[in-house]
ROPADO-555844 format. One line per 5 residues: number of its first residue (from 1); their letters; for each residue z, x, y of N, C-alpha, C. Coordinates in steps of 0.1 Angstrom, whole numbers. Atoms other than C-alpha are relative to their C-alpha. Last residue first. Example, Ala and Ser with C-alpha at 12.3 -4.5 7.8 and 13.67 -1.06 7.14 Angstrom:
REM residues 2
2) SA) 0,-9,-11,71,137,-11,8,-8,11 ~ 0,9,-12,78,123,-45,0,9,12
***
This chain:
REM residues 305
305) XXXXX) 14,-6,-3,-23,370,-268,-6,-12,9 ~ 12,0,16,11,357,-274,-9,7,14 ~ 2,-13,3,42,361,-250,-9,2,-10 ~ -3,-10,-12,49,322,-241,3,18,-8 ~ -9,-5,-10,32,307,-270,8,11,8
300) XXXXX) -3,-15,4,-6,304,-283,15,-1,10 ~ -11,9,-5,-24,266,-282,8,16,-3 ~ -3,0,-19,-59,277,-277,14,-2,1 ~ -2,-13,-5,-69,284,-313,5,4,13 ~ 10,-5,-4,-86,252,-319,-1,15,2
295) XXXXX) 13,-3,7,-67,241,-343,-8,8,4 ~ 0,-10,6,-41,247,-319,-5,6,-10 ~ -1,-18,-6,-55,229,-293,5,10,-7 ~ 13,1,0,-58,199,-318,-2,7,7 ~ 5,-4,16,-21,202,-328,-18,0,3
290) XXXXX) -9,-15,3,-11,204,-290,-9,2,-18 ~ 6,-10,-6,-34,174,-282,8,11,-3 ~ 14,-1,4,-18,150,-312,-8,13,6 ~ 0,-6,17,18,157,-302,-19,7,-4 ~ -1,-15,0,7,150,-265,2,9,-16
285) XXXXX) 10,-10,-4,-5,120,-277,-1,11,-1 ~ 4,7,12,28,104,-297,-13,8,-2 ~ -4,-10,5,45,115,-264,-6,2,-16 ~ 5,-9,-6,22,93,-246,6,11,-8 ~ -14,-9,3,32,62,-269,-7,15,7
280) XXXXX) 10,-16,0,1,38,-253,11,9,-3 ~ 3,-12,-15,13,4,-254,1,12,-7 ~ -16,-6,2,4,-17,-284,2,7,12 ~ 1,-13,4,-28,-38,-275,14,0,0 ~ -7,0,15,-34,-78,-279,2,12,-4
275) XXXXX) 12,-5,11,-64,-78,-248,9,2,-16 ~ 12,6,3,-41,-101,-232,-12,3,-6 ~ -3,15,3,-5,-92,-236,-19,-7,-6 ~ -3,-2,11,-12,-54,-234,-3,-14,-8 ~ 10,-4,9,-30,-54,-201,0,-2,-15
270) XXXXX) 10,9,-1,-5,-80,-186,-13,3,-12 ~ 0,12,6,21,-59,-200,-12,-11,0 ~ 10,4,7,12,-28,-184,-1,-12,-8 ~ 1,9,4,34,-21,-151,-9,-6,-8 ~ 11,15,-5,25,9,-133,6,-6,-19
265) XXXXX) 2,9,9,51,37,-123,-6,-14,-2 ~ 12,8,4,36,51,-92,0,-2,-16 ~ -4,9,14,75,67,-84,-12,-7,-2 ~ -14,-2,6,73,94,-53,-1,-7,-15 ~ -11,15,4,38,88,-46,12,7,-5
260) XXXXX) -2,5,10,20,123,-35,5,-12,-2 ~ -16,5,3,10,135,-2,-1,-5,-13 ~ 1,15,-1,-25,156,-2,13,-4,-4 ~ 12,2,-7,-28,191,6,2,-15,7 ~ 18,0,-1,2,205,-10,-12,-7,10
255) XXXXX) 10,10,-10,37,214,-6,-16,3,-2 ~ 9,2,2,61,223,-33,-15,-6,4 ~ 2,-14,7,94,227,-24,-11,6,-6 ~ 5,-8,-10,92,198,-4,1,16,-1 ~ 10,-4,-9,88,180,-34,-7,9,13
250) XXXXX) 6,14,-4,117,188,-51,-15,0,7 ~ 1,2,-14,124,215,-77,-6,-12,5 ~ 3,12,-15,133,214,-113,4,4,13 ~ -17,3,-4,136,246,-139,-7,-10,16 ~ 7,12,-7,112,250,-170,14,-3,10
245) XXXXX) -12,7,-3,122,284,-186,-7,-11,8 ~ -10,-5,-10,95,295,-208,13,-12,10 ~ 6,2,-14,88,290,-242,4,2,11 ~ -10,6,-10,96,304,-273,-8,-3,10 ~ -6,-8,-11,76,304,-304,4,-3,10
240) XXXXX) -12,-8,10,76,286,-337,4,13,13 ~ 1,-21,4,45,278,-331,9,6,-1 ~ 12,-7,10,43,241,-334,-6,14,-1 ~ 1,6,11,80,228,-325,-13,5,-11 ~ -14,-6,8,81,251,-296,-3,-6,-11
235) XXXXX) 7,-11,4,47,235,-283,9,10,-9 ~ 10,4,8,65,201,-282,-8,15,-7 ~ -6,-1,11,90,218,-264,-4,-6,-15 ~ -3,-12,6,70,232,-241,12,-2,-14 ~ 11,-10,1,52,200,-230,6,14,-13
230) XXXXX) 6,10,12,82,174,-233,-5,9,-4 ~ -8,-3,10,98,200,-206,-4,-1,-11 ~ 3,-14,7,65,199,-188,13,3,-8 ~ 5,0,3,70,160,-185,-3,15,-8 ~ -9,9,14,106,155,-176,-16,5,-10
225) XXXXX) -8,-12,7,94,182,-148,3,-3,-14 ~ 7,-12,4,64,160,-140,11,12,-6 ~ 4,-5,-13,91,130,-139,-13,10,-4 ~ -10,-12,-2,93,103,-166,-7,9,10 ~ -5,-4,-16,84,65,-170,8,15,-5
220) XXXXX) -12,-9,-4,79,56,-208,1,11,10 ~ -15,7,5,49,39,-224,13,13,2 ~ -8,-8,7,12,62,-211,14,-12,1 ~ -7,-14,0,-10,41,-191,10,3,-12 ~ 2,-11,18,-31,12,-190,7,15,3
215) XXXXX) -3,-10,-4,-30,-17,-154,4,6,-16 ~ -14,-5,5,-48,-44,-150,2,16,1 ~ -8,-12,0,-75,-59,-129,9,-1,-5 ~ -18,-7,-7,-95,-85,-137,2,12,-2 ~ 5,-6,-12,-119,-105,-159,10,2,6
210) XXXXX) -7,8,-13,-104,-123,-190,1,16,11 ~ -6,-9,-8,-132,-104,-217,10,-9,11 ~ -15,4,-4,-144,-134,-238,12,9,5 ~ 1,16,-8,-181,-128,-234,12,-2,1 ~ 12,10,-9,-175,-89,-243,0,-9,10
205) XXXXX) -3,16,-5,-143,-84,-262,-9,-5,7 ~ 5,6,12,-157,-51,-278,9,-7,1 ~ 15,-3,4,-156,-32,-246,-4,-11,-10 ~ 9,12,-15,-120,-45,-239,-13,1,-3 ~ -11,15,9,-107,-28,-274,-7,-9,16
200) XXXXX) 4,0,9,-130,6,-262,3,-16,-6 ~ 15,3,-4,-116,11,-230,-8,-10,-11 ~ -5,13,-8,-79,8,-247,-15,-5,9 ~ 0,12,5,-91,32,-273,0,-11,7 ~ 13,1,3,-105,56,-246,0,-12,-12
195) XXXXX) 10,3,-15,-70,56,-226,-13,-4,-9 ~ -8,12,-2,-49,64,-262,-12,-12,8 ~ 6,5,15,-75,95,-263,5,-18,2 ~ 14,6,0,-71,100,-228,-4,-6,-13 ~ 9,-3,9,-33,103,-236,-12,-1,4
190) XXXXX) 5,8,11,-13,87,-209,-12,13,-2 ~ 12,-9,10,14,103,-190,-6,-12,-6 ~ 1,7,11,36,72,-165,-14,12,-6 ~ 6,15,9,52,78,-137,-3,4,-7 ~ 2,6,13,77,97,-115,-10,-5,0
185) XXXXX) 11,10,-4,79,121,-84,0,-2,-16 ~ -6,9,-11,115,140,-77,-15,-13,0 ~ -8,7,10,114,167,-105,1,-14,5 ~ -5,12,-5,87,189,-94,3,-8,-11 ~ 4,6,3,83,221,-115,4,-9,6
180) XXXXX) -9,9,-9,90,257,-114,-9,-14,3 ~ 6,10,-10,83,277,-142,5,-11,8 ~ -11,14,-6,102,305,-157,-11,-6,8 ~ -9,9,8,87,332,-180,11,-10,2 ~ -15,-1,-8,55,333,-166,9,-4,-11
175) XXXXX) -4,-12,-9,19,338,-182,9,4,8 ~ -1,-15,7,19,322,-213,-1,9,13 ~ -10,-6,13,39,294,-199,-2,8,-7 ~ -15,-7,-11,17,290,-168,3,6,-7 ~ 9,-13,-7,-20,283,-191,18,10,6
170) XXXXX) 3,-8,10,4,259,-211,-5,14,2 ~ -12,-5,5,15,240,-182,-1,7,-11 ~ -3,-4,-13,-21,236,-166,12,9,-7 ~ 4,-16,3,-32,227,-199,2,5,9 ~ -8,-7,13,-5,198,-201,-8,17,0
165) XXXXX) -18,-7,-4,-12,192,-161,3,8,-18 ~ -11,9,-4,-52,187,-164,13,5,-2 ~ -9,0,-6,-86,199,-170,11,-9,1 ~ 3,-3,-15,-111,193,-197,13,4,11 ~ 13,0,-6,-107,182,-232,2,1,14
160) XXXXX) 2,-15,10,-73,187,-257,-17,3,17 ~ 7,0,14,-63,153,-234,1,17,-5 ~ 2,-13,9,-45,145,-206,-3,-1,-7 ~ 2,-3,8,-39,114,-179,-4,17,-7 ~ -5,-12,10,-13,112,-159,-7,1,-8
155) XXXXX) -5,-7,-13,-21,77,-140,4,12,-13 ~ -11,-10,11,-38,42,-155,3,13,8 ~ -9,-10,-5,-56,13,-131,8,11,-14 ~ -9,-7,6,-83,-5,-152,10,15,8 ~ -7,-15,-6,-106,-24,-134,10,5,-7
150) XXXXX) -15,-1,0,-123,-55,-155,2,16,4 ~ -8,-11,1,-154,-68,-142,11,3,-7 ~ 0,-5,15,-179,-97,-146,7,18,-1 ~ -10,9,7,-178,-111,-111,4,5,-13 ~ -1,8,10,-193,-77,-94,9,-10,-7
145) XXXXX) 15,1,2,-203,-69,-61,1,-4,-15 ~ 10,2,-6,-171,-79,-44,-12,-1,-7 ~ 2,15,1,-148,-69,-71,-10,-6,8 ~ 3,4,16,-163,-33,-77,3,-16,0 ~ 14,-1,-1,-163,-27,-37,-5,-6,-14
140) XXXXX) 4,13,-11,-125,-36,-34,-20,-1,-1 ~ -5,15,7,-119,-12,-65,-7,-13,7 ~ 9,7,18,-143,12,-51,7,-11,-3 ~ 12,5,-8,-121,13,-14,-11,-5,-15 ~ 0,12,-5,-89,17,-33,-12,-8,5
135) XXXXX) -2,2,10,-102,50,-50,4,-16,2 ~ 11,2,3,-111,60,-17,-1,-8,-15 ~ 9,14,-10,-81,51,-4,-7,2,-4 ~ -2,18,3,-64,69,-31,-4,-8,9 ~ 3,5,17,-80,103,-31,1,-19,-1
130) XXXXX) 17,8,3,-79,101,9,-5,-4,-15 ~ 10,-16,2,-39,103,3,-14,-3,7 ~ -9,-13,-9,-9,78,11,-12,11,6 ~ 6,-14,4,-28,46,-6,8,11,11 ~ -4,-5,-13,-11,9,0,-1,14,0
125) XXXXX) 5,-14,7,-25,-12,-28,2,8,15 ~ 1,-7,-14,-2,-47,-19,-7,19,-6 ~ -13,-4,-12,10,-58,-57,-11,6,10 ~ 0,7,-11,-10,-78,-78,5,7,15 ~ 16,-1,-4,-16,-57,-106,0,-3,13
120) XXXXX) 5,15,3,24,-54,-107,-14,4,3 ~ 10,6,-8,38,-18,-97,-5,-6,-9 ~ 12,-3,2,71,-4,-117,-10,-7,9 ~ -2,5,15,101,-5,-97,-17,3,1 ~ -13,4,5,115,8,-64,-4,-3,-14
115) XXXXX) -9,11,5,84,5,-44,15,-5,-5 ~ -11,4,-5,77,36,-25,6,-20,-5 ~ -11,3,8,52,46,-45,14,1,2 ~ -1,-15,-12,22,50,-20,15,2,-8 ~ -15,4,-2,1,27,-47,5,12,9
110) XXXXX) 4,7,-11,-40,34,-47,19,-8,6 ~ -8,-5,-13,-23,68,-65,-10,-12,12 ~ -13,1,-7,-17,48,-97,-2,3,12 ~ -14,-11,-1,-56,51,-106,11,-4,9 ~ -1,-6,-10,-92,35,-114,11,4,-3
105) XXXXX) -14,-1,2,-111,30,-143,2,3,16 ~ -3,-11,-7,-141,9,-142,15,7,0 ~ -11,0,1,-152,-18,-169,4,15,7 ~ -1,-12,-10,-186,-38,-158,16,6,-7 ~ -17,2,-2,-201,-63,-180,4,14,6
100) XXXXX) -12,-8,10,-238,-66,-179,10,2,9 ~ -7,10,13,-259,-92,-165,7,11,-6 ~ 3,-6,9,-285,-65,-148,8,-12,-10 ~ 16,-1,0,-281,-73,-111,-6,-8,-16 ~ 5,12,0,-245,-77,-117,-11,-7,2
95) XXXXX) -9,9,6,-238,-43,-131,-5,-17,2 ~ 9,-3,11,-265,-28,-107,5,-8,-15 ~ 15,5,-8,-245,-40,-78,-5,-1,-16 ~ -1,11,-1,-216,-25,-93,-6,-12,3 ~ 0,9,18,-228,4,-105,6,-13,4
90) XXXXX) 7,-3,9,-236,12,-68,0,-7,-14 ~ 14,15,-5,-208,-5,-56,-7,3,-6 ~ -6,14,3,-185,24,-77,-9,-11,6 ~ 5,-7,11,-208,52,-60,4,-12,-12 ~ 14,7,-3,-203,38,-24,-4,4,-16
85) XXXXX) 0,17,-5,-163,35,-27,-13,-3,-4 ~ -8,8,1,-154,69,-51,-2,-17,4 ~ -1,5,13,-185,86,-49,9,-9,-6 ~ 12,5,5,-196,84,-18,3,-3,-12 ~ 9,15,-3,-163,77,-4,-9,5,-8
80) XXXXX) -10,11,8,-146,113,-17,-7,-15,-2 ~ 4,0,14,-174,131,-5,6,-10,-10 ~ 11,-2,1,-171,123,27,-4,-5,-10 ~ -6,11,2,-132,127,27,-18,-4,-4 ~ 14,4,1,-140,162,19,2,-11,-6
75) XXXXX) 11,-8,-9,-110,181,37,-16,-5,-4 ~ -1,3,-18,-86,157,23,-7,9,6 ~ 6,13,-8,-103,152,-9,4,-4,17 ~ 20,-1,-8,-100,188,-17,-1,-12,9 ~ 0,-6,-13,-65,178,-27,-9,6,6
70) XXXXX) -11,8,-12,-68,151,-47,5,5,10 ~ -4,-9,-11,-101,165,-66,11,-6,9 ~ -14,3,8,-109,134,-88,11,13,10 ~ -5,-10,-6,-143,126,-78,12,0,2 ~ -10,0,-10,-149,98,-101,0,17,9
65) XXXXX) 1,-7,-13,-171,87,-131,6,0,16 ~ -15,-2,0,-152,64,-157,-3,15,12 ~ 3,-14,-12,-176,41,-154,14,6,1 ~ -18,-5,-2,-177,19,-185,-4,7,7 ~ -3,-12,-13,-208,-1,-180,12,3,-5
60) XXXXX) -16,-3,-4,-211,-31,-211,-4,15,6 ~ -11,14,-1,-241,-51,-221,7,4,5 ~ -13,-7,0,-274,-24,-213,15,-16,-2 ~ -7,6,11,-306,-39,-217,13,6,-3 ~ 10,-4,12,-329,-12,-196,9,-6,-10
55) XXXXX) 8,12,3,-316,-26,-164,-6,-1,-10 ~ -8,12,1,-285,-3,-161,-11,-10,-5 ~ -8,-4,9,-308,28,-162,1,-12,-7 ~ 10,0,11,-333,15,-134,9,5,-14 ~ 6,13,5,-305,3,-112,-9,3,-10
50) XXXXX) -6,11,12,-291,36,-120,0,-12,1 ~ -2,-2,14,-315,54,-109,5,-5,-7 ~ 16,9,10,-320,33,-79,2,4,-15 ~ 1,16,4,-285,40,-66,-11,-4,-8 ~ 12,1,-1,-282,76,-68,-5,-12,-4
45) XXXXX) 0,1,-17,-244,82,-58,-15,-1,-4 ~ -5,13,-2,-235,74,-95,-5,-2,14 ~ -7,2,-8,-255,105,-108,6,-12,4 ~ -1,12,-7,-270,103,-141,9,-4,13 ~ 6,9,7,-279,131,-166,-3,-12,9
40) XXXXX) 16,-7,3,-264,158,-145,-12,-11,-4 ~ 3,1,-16,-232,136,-131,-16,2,0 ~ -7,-9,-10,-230,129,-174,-7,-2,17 ~ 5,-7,-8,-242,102,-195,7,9,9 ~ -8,-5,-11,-233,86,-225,-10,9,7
35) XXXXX) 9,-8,-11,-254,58,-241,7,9,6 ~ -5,-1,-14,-233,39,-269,-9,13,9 ~ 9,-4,-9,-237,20,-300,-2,4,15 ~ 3,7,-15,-207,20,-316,-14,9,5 ~ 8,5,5,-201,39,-354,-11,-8,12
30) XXXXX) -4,10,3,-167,40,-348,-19,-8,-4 ~ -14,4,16,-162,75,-352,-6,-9,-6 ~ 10,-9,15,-194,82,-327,9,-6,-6 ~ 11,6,2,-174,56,-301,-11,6,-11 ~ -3,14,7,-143,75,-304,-12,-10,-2
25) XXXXX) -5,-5,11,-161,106,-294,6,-11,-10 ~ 14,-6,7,-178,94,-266,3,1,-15 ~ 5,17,1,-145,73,-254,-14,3,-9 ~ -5,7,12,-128,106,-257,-9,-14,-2 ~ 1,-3,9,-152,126,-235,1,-5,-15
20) XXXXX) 12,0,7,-155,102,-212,-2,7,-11 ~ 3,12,10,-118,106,-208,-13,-5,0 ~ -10,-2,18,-118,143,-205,2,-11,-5 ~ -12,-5,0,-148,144,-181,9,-3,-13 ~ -5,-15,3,-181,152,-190,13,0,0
15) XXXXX) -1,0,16,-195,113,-202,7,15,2 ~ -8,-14,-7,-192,107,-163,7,1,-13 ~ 2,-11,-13,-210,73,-171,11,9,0 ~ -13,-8,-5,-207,54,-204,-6,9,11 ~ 1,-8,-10,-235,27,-211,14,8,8
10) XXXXX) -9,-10,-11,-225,9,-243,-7,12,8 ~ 5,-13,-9,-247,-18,-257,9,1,3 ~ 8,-2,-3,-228,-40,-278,-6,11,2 ~ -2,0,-18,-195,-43,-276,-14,1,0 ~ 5,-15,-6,-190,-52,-316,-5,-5,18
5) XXXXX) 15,0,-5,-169,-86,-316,-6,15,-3 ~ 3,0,-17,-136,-84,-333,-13,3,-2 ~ 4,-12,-5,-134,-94,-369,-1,3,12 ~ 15,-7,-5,-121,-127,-374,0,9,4 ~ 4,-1,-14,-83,-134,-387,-14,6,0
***
């Protein structure tokens, strides 16, 4: 079998969060030539800039910059659009200006997850929050301005790098000895690491990229509770100490800002089928992040220092 293509130029935007991180990092490994940039380095909402960026021979945009805030976002819907609808065109624009390949991530919550079963690419994007309309509003902006795209819906992600639920659940468990955890909303963890190979394998298909939206997440639908159980018992396994009690409540036991999807399980086969990937073993991840927070010194259970 022939080698896969190299991706060329790589231009990574919002190189700070936790899957820019990985894609950074996987990209040094691999030897890829690749540009990362942070908000600092390269805002999204500063259109010229990054026509002038974009135009300096760039082949492949991964934008993985977002305003991510889901509950802020309903008191700074504002903010949400610029960067989510008009920030996405932006590189989109500049994307097809420029002849380079566009690959944007977006997210389960453009679904309101009242379906019943996993969500199809195709399916009706029916957003509950301002997070997910805004996040809907980019997609519709990214096809529009660019032919040469592919969108990538994924949902739960976590890494060793930056904010999120597993270090959320870690931070709790040393400082409570019972946590309380919604049981009643499903989908799908994915690894950033996982997430930045899957970037990475479309990257370096180039000219023969099949343009489109799919959908990349974590293999095996379970709740946030089903999740922080995984969490602490994963961490049991590598310290040898105890954790705390994990005990299910429902949503309205837990009210926040912005509504949630009940079930934004997403349907990855398309993705899998045509770029020729394995699906994403999330639990396979979290292993990984727990052992690389503990290298780190950060992974310490319930009653440590």
């Amino acid at each position: 079998m022939a080698e896969a293509p190299e991706p060329g130029k790589i231009l990574l935007l919002g190189a700070g969060g936790q899957l820019g991180f990985e894609i950074e990092r996987l990209a040094s490994a691999r030897g890829l030539d690749l540009m990362a940039m942070g908000r600092r380095e390269l805002d999204i909402t500063h259109r010229l800039a990054l026509r002038s960026v974009i135009s300096r021979g760039v082949d492949v945009v991964v934008n993985t910059a977002a305003y991510t805030a889901v509950d802020r976002a309903e008191t700074e819907e504002g903010r949400a659009l610029a960067v989510n609808r008009d920030g996405a065109r932006f590189v989109a624009e500049a994307c097809h200006d420029a002849g380079a390949a566009l690959i944007h991530i977006s997210t389960d919550y453009v679904f309101d997850g009242r379906k019943g079963s996993p969500y199809d690419e195709d399916d009706p994007v029916t957003p509950i929050n301002v997070y997910g309309r805004s996040k809907a509003a980019g997609e519709a902006a990214v096809r529009q301005a660019c032919a040469r795209h592919v969108i990538l819906r994924t949902s739960w992600v976590f890494g060793a790098h930056g904010r999120n639920f597993v270090k959320s659940m870690l931070r709790l468990g040393r400082e409570r000895s019972e946590i309380r955890v919604v049981a009643d909303q499903f989908g799908c963890p994915t690894p950033a690491q996982g997430l930045a190979a899957a970037v990475l394998a479309v990257a370096g298909r180039r000219g023969q990229i099949p343009w489109g939206t799919y959908h990349c997440c974590g293999a095996e639908r379970t709740s946030w509770f089903g999740f922080a159980e995984t969490i602490f018992t994963e961490q049991a396994a590598l310290t040898g100490g105890p954790g705390p009690s994990v005990q299910p409540i429902g949503t309205e036991d837990y009210p926040t800002a912005a509504r949630r999807p009940l079930d934004s399980t997403l349907n990855c086969h398309a993705f899998q089928e045509r770029f020729h990937q394995a699906a994403v073993d999330w639990r396979l991840g979290l292993r990984d992040v727990l052992r690389e927070l503990q290298a780190g010194g950060r992974l310490i259970s319930a009653g440590g220092a």
